[in-house]
Rosetta silent file (secondary structure, phi, psi, omega in degrees, C-alpha in Angstrom):
SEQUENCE: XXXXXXXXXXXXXXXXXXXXXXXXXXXXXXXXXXXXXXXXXXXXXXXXXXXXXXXXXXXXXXXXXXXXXXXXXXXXX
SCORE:     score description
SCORE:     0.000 S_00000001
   1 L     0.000  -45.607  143.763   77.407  112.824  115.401 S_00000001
   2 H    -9.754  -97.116  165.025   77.388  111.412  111.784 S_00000001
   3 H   -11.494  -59.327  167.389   78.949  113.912  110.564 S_00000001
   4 H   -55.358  -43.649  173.266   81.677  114.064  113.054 S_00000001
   5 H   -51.828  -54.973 -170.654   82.439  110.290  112.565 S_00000001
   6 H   -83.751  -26.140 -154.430   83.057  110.589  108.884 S_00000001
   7 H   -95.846  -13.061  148.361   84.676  113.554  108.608 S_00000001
   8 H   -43.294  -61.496  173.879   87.040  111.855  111.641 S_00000001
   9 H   -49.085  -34.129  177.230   87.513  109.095  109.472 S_00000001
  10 H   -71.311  -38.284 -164.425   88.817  111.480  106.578 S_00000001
  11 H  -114.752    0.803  135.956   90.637  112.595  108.237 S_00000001
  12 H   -32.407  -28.115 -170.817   92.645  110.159  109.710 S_00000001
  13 H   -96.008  -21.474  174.780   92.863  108.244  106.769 S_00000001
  14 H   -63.511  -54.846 -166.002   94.243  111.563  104.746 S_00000001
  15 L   -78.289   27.059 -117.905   96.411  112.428  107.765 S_00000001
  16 H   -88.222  -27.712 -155.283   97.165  108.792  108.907 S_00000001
  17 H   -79.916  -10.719 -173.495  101.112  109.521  108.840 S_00000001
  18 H  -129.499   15.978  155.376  100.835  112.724  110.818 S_00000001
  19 L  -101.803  110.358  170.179   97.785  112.285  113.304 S_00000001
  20 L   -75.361   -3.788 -151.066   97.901  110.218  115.952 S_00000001
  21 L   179.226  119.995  162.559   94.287  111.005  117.106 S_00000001
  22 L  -121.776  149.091 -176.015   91.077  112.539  116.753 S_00000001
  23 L   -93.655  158.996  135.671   88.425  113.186  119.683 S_00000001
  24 L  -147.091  143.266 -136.645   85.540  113.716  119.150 S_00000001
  25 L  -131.661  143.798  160.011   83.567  115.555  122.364 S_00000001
  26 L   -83.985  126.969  156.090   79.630  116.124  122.582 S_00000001
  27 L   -76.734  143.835 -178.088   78.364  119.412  123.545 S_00000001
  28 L   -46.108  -31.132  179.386   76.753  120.633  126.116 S_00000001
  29 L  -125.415  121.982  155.531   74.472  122.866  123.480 S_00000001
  30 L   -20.923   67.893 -121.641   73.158  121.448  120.526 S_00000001
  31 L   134.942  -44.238 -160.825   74.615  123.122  117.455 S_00000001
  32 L   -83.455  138.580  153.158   77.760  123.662  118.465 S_00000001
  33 L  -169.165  127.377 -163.034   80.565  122.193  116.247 S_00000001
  34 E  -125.729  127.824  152.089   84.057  123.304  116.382 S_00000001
  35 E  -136.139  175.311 -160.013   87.461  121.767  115.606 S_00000001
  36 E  -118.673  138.978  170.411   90.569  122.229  116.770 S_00000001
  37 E  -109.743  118.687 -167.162   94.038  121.499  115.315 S_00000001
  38 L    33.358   54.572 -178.771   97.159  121.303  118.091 S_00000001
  39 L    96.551   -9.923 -155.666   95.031  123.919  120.072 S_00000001
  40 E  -114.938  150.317 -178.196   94.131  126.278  117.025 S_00000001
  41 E   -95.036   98.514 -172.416   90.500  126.880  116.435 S_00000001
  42 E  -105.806    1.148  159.800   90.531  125.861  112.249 S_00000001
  43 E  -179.851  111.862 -160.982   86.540  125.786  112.122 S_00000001
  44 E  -107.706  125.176 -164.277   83.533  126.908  113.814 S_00000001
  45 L   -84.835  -41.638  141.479   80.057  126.289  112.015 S_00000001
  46 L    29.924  -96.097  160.249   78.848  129.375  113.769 S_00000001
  47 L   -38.551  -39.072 -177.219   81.814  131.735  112.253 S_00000001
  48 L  -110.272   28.677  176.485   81.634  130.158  109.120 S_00000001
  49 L    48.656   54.868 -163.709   78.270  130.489  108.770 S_00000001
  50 L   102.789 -162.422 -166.848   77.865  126.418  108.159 S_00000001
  51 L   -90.640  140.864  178.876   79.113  123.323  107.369 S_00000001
  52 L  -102.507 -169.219 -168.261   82.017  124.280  104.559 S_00000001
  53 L   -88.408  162.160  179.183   83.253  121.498  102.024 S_00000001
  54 H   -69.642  -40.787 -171.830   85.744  118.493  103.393 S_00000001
  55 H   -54.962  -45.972 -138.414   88.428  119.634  100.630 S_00000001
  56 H   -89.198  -44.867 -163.863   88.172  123.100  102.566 S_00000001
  57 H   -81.662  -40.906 -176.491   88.586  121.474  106.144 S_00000001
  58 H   -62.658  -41.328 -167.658   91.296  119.216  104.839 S_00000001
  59 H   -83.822  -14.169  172.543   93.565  121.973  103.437 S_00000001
  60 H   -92.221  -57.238  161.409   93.329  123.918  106.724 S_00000001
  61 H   -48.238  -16.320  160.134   94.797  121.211  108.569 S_00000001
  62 H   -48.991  -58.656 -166.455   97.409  120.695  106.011 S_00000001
  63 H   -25.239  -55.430 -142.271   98.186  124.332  106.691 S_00000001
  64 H   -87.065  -61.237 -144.849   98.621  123.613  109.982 S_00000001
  65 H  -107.130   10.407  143.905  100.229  120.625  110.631 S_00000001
  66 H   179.274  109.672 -166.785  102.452  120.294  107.301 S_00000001
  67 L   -64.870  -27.176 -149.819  101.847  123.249  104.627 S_00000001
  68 L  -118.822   28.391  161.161  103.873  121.644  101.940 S_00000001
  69 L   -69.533  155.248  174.233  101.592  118.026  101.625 S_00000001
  70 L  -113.467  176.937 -158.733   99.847  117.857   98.611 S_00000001
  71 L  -136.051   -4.943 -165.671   96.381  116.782   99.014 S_00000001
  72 H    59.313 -147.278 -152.713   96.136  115.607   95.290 S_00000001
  73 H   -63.341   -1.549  177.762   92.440  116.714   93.797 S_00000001
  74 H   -86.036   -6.257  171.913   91.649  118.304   97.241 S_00000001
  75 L  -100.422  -11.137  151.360   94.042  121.315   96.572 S_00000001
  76 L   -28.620  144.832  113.394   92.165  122.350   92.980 S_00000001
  77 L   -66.487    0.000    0.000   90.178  124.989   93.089 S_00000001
């Protein structure tokens, strides 16, 4: 749940002008952690075979919920 907290916190604080909200839901199975942007499944540690970097997580909700933000140093490669 650590995890979940801060990486809430980023991203609210990235997103602040375009999120109104983040959940964050316990699972029923131990393990599991997925999130979702307006409905879209943008990262499952499962799928992606672990936890990926925040810069990674950040720019796929950019994608999503306004492609042409700039993230400053989180859009380097």
């Amino acid at each position: 749940m650590l995890r979940a907290a801060y990486m809430a916190q980023e991203f609210l604080s990235t997103f602040s002008d375009y999120v109104e909200a983040v959940s964050l839901k316990p699972g029923v199975v131990g393990g599991v952690y997925k999130i979702y942007v307006e409905g879209t499944l943008i990262f499952d540690r499962k799928a992606d075979g672990g936890f990926i970097e925040i810069k990674e997580l950040k720019q796929r909700i950019r994608d999503i919920i306004k492609p042409d933000l700039s993230l400053g140093h989180s859009d380097t490669k």
